[in-house]
GULUM-381478 format. One record per residue: residue in one letter; residue number from 1; z negated, x negated, y of N, C-alpha, C in turn. Coordinates in steps of 0.02 Angstrom, whole numbers. Layout:
REM residues N
code pos npz npx npy capz capx capy cpz cpx cpy
A NUM Z X Y Z X Y Z X Y
...
***
This chain:
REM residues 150
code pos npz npx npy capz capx capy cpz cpx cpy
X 1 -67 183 -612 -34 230 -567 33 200 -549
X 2 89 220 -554 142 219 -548 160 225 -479
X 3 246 183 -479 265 168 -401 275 229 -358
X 4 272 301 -417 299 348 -392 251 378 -335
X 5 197 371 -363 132 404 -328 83 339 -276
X 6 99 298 -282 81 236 -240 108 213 -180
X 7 181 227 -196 189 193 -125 190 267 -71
X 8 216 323 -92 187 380 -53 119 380 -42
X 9 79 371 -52 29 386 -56 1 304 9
X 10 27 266 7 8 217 29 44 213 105
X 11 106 241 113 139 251 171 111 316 235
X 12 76 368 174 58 423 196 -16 420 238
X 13 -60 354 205 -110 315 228 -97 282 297
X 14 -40 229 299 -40 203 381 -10 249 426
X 15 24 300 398 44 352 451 -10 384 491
X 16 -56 409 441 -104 438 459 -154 393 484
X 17 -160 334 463 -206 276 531 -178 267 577
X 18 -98 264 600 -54 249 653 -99 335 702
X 19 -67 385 671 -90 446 721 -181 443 728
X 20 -215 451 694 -288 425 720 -286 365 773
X 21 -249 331 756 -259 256 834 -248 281 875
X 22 -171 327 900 -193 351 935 -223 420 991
X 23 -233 444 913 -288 490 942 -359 482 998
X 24 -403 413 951 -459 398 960 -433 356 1052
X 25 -399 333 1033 -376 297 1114 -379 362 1165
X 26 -319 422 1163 -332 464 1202 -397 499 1220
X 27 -415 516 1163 -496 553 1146 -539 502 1208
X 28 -544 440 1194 -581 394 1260 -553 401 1305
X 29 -493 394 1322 -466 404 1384 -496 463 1413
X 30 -482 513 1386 -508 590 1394 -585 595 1433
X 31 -638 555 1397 -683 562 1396 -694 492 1484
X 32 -681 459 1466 -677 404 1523 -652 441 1583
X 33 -604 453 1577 -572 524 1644 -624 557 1676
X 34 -661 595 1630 -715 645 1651 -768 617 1653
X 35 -789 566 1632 -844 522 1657 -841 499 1740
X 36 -770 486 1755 -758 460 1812 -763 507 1874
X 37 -729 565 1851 -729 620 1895 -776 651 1898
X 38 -829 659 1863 -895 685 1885 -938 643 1896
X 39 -925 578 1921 -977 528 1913 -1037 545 1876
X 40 -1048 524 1804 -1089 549 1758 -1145 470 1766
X 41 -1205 454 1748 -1221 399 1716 -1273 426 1676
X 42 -1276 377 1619 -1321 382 1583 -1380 337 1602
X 43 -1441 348 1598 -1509 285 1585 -1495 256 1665
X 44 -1455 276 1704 -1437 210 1775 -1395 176 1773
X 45 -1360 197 1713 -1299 169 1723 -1255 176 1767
X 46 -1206 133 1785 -1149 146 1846 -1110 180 1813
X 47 -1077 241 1847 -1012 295 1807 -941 237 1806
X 48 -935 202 1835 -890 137 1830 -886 112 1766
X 49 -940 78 1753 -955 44 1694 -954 94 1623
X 50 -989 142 1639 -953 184 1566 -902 219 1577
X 51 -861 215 1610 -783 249 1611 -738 169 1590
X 52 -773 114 1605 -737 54 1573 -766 48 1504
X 53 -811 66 1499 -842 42 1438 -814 100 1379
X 54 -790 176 1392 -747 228 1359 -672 205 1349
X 55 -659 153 1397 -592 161 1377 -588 77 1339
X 56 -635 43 1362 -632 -25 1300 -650 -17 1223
X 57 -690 50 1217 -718 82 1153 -644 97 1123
X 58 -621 130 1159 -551 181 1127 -519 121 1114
X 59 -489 49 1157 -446 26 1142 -452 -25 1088
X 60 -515 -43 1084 -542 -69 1009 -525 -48 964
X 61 -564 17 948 -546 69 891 -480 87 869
X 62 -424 108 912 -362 107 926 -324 42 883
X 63 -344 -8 921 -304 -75 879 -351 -98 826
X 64 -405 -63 808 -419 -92 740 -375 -60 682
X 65 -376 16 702 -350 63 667 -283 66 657
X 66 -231 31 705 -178 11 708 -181 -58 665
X 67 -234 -104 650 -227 -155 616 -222 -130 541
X 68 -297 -85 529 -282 -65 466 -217 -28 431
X 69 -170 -9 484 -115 42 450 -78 -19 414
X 70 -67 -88 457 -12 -134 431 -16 -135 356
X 71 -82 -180 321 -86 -183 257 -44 -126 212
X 72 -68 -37 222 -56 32 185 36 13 188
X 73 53 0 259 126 1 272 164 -52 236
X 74 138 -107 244 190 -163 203 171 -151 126
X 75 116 -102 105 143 -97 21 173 -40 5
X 76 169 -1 38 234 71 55 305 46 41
X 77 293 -25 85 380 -31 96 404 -88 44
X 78 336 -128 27 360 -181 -40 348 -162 -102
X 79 303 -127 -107 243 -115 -179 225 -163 -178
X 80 189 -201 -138 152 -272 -160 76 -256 -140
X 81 34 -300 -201 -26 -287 -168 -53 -311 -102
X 82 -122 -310 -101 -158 -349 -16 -169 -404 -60
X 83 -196 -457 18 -197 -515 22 -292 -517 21
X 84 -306 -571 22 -354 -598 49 -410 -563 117
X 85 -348 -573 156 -389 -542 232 -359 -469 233
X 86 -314 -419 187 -299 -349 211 -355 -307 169
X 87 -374 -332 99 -422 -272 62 -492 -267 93
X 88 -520 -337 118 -589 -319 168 -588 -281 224
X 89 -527 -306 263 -518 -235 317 -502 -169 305
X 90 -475 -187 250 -466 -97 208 -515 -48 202
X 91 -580 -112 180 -649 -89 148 -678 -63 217
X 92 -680 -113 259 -734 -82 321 -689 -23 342
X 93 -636 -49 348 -576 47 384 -633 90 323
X 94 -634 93 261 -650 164 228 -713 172 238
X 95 -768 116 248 -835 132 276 -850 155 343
X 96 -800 134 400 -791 145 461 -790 235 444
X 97 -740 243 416 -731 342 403 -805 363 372
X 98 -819 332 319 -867 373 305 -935 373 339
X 99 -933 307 400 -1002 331 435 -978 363 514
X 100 -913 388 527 -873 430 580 -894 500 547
X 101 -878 489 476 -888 576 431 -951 599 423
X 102 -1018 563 414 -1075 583 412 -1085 603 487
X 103 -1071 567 545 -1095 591 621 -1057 652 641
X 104 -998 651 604 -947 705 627 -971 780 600
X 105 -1026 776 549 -1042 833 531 -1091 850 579
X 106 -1134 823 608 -1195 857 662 -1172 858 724
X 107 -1101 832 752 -1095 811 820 -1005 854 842
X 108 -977 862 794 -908 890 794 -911 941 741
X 109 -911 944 689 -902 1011 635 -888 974 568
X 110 -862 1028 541 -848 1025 463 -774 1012 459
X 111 -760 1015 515 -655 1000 533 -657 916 530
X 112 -676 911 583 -681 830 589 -708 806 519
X 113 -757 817 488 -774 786 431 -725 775 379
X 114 -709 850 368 -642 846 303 -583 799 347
X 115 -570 795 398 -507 759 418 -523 682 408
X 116 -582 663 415 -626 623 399 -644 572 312
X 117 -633 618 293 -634 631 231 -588 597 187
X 118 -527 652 216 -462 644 183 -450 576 187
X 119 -440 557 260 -444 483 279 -457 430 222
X 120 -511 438 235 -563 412 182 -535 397 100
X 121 -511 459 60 -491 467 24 -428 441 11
X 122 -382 411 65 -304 401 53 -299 329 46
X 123 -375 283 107 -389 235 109 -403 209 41
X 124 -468 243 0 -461 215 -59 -411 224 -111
X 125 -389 261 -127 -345 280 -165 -290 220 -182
X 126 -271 204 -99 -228 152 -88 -269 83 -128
X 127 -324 77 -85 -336 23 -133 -352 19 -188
X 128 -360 49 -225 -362 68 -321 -292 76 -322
X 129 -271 115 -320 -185 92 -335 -153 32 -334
X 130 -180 -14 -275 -167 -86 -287 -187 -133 -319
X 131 -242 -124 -343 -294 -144 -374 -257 -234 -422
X 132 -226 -193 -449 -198 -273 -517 -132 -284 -479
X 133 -107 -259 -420 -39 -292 -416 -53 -340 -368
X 134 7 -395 -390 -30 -477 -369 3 -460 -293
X 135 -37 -508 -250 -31 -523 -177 45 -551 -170
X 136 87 -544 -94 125 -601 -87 105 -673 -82
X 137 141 -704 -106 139 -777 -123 69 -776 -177
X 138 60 -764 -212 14 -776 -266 60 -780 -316
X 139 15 -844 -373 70 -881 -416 34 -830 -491
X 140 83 -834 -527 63 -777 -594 95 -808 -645
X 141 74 -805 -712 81 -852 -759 145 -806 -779
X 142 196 -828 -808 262 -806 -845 241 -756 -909
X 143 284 -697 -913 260 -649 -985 284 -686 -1041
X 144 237 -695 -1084 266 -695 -1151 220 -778 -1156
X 145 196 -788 -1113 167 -852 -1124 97 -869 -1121
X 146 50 -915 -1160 -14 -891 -1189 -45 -968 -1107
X 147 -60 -918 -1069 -102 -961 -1002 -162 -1022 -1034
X 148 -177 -1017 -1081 -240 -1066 -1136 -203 -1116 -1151
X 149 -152 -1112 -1174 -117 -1164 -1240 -94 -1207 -1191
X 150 -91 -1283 -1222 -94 -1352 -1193 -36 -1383 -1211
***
């Protein structure tokens, strides 16, 4: 796959994790708000503690999701592949969607899922597109030269 369709495709990925971060942040906020104001608890719980515990959820999720955009973004802007520590967080970001997309179908709709989805889809994409291009600072043998011969 070519630079043409890669690095769009890879920029179009942390954009779209940048606006999910913070979506999911507000979305808790949202929900923490109205926990607070109706003093809700669950099981005996204190409405305190889960209006803190909604908005430490969001801000987790938020800066993970903001973590995962960096990797999509710096090969947008270099064409370089991931490193070491960006393709495993890549991996859990696209498993993270797809077990958000299975709950999102019984608990939110068929909207959330496909948005879900797509996600999903841009995440990998990105990483198969990167697939053989070498990391920064990774050393690569010179063309034209046989890596065996002594």
């Amino acid at each position: 796959m070519g630079a043409v369709v890669r690095r769009p495709v890879a920029g179009v990925a942390a954009l779209v994790l940048l606006v999910e971060a913070v979506g999911f942040v507000f979305l808790n906020g949202v929900m923490a708000t109205v926990v607070d104001n109706q003093q809700m608890s669950l099981a005996g719980l204190h409405p305190d503690a889960m209006s803190t515990g909604a908005w430490a959820a969001g801000a987790a999720l938020g800066l993970f999701l903001a973590l995962c955009a960096l990797p999509p973004a710096r090969a947008a802007l270099t064409d370089r592949g991931f490193g070491r520590v960006a393709r495993p967080v890549l991996v859990v970001c696209a498993i993270l969607h797809a077990v958000l997309g299975a709950l999102a179908v019984g608990l939110v709709g068929w909207t959330a899922f496909l948005y879900l989805m797509v996600v999903l889809g841009l995440i990998v994409l990105t990483l198969v597109a990167y697939e053989g291009r070498p990391a920064p600072g990774a050393v690569t043998a010179p063309t034209g030269t046989d890596p065996t011969a002594v």
